[in-house]
Each structure stands twice: as C-alpha cells, then as structure tokens.
PABA-474446 format. One record per residue (C-alpha): x, y, z; residue number from 1. Coordinates in steps of 0.05 Angstrom, whole numbers. Layout:
! residues N
> X  Y  Z  NUM
...
END
This chain:
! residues 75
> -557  -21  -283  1
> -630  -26  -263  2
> -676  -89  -298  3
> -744  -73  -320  4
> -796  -94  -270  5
> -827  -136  -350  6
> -757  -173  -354  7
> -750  -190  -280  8
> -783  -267  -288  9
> -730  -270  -356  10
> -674  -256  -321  11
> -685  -291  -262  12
> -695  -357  -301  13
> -634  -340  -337  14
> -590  -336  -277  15
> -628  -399  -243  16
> -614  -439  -307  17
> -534  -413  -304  18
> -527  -429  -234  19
> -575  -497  -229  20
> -533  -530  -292  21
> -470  -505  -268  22
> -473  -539  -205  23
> -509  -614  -228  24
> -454  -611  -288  25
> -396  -600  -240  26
> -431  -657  -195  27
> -443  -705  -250  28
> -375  -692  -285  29
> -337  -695  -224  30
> -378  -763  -203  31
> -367  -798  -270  32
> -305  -777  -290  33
> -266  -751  -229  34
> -208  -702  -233  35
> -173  -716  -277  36
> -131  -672  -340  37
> -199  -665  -380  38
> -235  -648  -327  39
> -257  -576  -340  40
> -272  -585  -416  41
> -322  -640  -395  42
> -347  -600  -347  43
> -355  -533  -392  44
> -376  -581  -454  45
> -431  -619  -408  46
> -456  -542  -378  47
> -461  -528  -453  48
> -506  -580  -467  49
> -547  -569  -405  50
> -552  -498  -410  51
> -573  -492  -487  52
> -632  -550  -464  53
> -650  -528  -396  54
> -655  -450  -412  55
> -713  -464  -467  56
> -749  -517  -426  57
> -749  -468  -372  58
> -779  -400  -409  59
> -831  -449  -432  60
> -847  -486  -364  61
> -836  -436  -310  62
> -887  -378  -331  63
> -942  -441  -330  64
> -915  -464  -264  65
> -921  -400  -237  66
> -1000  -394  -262  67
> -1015  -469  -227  68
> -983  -455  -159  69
> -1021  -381  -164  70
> -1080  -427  -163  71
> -1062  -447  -100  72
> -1028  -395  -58  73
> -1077  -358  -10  74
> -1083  -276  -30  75
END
C-alpha cells in the first residue's frame, strides 16, 4: 500500500504521536506505579489519554513549526 505524497506529513504525525506517547506513558506509568497487576491498563488507559490530546495538538502545531524552521533552513 502506497501513501499519497498530500497525506505523507498526516501520517507521519500520526505514527510520531503513536510511538512518542507510547513510550513517555510506559515511562511514566512504569516510574509512578511500577509493575505491578494493573500495570498494563494504566499504561493503555494513560496512552489513551495522551494519544486523544497529543494527536490534535500536533496536526495543529507541527504544519506551523514546519513553516518557522523553513524560515530558517538555508535552500
């Protein structure tokens, strides 16, 4: 399956978002809690949360990052 060139930026964001929260939740749970029984529904409850707030903060910020550092980056 081939990704048009138009939904490249989406879908990387997507999978950056996925893979960011996953890895801070599993941190933070495993920092705060430990391992214990309940760890992996904290975990997958806490990558919930982060991925249903991170995903939309990210559509909005990244496409204006990306317009600030072109600013800056030589051609």
């Amino acid at each position: 399956m081939k990704i048009d060139k138009r939904n490249e930026l989406k879908v990387t964001m997507i999978l950056m978002v996925i893979v960011m929260t996953f890895v801070v939740t599993f941190v933070n749970v495993s920092i705060n809690y430990g391992y214990d029984s309940s760890f992996f529904y904290r975990w997958m409850k806490s990558w919930g949360l982060a991925f249903i707030v991170a995903l939309p903060v990210v559509m909005l910020i990244m496409p204006r990052l990306k317009k600030l550092v072109a600013r800056f980056v030589e051609p």
